[in-house]
C-alpha positions in Angstrom: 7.2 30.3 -13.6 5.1 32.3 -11.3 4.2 31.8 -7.6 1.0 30.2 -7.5 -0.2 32.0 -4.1 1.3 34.9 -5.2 1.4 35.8 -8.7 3.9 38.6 -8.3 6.6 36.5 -7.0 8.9 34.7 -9.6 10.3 31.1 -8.8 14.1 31.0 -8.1 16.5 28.1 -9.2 17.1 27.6 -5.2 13.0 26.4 -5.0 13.4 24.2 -8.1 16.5 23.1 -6.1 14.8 22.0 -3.1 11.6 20.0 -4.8 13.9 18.0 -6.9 15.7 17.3 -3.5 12.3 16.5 -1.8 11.1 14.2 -4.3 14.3 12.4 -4.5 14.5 12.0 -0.6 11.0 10.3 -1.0 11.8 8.3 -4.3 14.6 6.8 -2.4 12.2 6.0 1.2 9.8 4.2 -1.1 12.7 2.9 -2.9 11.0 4.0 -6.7 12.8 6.3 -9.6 12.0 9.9 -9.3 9.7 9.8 -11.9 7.2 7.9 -10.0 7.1 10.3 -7.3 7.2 13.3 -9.5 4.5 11.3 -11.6 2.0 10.6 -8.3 2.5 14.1 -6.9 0.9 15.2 -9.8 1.1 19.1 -11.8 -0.9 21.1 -9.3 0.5 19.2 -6.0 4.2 20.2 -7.9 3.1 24.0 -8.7 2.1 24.3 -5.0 5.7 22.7 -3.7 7.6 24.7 -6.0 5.5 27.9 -4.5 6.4 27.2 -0.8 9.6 25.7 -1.3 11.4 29.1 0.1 9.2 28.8 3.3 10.1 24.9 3.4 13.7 25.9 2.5 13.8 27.9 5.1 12.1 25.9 7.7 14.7 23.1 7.0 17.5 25.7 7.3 16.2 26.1 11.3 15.2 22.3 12.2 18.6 20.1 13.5 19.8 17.3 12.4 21.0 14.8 15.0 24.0 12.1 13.8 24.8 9.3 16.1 28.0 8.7 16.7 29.9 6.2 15.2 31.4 3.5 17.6 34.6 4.0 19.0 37.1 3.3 21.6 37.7 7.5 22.4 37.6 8.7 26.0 34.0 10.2 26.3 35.9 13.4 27.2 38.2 13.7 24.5 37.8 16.6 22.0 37.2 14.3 18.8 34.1 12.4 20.8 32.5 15.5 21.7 32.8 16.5 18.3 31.2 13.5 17.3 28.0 13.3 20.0 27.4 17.3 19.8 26.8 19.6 22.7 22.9 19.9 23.5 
């Protein structure tokens, strides 16, 4: 399949890759199969993911992802609940 914004670029396994992951991030938020998102998104709104997935692959790439820490009874300063909270 070709790029639909620009016709000399070729889409790569890595972009199909990160739609199917996008659709089933929002299939599971609205708690629906796949199919229904895929399905509502529609052929053209698909085409146009699939075309700017490597600029959305790459923007998710740069953007951070913060993980609470779990509850537990460490010393705040000991090395396995740093690794836990992070350093900002």
């Amino acid at each position: 399949m070709t790029n639909v914004f620009f016709p000399e670029e070729q889409i790569s396994t890595d972009d199909l890759y990160f739609v199917c992951y996008m659709i089933e991030r929002v299939a599971r938020q609205l708690k629906q199969p796949n199919k229904y998102v895929a399905n509502m998104m529609g052929h053209d709104e698909l085409a146009k993911k699939l075309s700017l997935a490597d600029t959305l692959h790459s923007d998710a790439r740069l953007s951070t992802i913060t993980i609470p820490a779990p509850t537990t009874n460490l010393h705040p300063t000991s090395p396995v609940a740093i690794s836990l909270v992070g350093s900002k």
